[in-house]
C-alpha positions as CSV (number, residue, x, y, z in Angstrom):
1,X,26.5,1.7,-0.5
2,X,26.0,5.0,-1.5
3,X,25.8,7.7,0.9
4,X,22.0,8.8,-0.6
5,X,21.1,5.4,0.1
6,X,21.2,5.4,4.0
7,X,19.1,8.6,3.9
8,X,16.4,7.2,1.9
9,X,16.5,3.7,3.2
10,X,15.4,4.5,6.7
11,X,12.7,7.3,4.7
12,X,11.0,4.5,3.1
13,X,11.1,1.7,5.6
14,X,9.1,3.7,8.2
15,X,6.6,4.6,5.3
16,X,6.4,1.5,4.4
17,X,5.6,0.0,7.8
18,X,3.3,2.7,8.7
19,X,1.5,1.4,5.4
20,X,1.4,-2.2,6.3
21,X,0.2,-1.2,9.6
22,X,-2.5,0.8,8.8
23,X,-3.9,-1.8,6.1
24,X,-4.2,-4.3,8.9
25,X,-6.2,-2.0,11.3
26,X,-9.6,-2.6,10.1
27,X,-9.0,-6.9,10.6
28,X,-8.5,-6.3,14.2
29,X,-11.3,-7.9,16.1
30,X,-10.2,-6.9,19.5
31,X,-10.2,-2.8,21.0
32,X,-7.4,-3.5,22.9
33,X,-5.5,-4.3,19.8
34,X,-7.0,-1.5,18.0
35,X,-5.7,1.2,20.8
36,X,-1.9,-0.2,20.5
37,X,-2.0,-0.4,16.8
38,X,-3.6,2.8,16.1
39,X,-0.3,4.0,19.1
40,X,2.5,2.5,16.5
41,X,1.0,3.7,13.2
42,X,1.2,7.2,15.3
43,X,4.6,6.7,15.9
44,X,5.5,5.8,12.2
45,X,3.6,8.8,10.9
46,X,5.0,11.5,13.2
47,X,8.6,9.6,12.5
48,X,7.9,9.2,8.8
49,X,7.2,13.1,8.4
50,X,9.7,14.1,10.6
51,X,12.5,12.2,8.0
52,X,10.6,13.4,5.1
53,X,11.3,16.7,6.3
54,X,14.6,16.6,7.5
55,X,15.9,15.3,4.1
56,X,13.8,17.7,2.3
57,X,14.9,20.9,4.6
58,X,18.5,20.0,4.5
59,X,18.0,19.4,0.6
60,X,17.3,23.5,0.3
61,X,19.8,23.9,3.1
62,X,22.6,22.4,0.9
63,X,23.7,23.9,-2.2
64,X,25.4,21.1,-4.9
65,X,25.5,17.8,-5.6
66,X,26.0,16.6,-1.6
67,X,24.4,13.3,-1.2
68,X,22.0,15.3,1.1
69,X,20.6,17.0,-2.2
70,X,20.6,13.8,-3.9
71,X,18.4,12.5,-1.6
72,X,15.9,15.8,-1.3
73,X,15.3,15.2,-5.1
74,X,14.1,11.9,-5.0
75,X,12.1,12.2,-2.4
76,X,10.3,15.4,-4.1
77,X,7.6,13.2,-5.4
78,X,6.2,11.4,-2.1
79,X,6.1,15.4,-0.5
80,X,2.5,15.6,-1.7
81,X,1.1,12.3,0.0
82,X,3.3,13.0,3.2
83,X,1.8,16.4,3.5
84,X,-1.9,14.4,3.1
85,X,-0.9,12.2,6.0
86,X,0.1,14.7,7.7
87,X,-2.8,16.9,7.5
88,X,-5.5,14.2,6.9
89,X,-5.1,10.5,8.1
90,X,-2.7,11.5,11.6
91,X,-6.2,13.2,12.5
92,X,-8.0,10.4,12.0
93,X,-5.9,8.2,13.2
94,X,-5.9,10.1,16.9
95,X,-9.5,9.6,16.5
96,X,-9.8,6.2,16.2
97,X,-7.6,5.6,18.9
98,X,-9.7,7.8,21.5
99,X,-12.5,6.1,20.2
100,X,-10.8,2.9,20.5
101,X,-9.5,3.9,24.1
102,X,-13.3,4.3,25.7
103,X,-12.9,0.6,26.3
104,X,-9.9,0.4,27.9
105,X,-12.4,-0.4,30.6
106,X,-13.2,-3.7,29.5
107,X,-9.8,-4.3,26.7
108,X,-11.4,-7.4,25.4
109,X,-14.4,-6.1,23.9
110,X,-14.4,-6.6,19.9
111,X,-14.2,-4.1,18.1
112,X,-17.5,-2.4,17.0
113,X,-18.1,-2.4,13.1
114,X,-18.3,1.1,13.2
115,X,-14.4,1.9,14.3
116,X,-13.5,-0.6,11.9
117,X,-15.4,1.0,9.3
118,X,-13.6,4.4,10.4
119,X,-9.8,2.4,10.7
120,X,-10.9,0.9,6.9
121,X,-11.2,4.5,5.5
122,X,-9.3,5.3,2.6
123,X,-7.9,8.6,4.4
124,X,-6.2,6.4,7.1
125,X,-4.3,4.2,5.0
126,X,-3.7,5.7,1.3
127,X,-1.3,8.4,2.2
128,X,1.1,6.2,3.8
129,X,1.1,3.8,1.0
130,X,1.4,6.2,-1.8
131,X,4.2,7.7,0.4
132,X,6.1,4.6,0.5
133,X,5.5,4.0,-3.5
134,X,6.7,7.1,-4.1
135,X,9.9,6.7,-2.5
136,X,10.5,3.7,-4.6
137,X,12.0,5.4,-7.7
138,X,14.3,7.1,-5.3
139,X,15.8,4.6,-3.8
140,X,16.2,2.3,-6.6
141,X,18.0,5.2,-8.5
142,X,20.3,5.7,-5.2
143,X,21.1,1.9,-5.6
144,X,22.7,2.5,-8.9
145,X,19.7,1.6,-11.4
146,X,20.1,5.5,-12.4
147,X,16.3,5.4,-12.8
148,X,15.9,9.3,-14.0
149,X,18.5,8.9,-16.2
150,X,17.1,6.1,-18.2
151,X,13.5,7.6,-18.7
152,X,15.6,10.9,-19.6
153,X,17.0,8.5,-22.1
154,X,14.4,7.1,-23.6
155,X,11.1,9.3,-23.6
156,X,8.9,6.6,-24.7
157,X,9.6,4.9,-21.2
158,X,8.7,8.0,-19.2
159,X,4.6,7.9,-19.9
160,X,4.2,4.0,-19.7
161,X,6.0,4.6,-16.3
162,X,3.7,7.4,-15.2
163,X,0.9,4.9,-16.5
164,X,2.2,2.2,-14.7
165,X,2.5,4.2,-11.0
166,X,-0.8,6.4,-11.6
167,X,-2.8,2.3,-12.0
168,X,-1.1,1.6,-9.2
169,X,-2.6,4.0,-7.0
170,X,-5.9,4.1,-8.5
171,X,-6.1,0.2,-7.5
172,X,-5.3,1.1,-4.2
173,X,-7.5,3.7,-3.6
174,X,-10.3,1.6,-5.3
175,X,-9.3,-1.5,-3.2
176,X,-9.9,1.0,0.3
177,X,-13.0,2.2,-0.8
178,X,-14.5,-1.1,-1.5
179,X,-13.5,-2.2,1.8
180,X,-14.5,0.7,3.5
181,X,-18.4,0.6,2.3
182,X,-18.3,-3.0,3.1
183,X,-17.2,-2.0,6.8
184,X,-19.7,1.1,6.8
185,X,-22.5,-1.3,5.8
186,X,-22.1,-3.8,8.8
187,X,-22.0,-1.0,11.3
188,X,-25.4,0.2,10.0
189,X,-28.3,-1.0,12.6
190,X,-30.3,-3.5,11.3
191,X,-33.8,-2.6,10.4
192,X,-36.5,-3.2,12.8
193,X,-39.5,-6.3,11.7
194,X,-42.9,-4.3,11.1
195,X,-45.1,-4.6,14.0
196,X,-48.1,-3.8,11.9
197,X,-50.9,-6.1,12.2
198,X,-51.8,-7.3,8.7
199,X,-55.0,-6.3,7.8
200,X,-58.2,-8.2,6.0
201,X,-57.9,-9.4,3.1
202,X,-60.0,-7.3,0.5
203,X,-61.4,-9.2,-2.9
């Protein structure tokens, strides 16, 4: 196994969890739940940037071809979407979690609509999953595929690639905000029966 490889591994395997975990939020039924899951996909974040950034630090640290550097350039591409998880969905994800946590009174409440509407927002779980895609090419090139080499190869691979990853996250992102509005839409009150008296009828 190539030294590159154990970097990235560990890189992508806490993004990925951290992605598998934060889809799942918004089918919890229970606050309880909700509170210790919205704990762990803290956890993953905060360890998921903090590898990001180690390997990307020690990338401009070391000067060559150390495996180090290797491993910095791979991971180049899922810099933007950490940095959005960072910034954007560990916020919201401390939010949910207080909000989750005012029922630690009574831990067997159900979860009201409207924190799984907020746990089912796009901002919560995108990031991490376009992080851990992103990390895909990298570690399939550390595992000996040579991935950049090929599509250096052969330009006529590179855009049906691009194609191919840019689909992939629109899907996503289209698939959170369909669930999201259906999630927003049973946390809206229900609309209260006229008590207006019908009137006579006029011919």
């Amino acid at each position: 196994m190539e030294s590159q490889l154990t970097i990235l591994i560990p890189v992508a395997a806490v993004w990925l969890a951290a992605g598998v975990v934060a889809d799942g939020l918004p089918l919890l039924r229970n606050t309880r739940m909700l509170r210790r899951r919205t704990g762990w996909l803290l956890v993953l974040a905060i360890t998921g940037v903090a590898l990001t950034a180690a390997v990307l630090g020690g990338g401009l640290l070391s000067a060559g071809t150390a495996p180090i550097d290797q491993a910095a350039a791979g991971l180049t591409l899922a810099a933007g979407p950490a940095l959005v998880a960072t910034v954007c969905s560990v916020r919201r994800i401390r939010r949910l979690r207080a909000g989750a946590g005012a029922f630690v009174s009574a831990p067997a409440t159900p979860a009201p609509h409207g924190l799984r509407a907020a746990a089912a927002h796009p901002l919560v779980g995108l990031p991490f999953q376009v992080t851990a895609l992103a990390t895909v090419p990298a570690v399939i090139a550390a595992a000996g595929a040579d991935l950049g080499a090929d599509l250096g190869a052969d330009p006529g691979v590179t855009g049906p690639a691009i194609t191919v990853g840019a689909l992939g996250v629109i899907a996503i992102g289209v698939r959170h905000a369909l669930r999201h509005n259906r999630f927003a839409e049973r946390a809206q009150p229900a609309a209260a029966p006229s008590t207006r008296t019908a009137g006579p009828l006029h011919i």
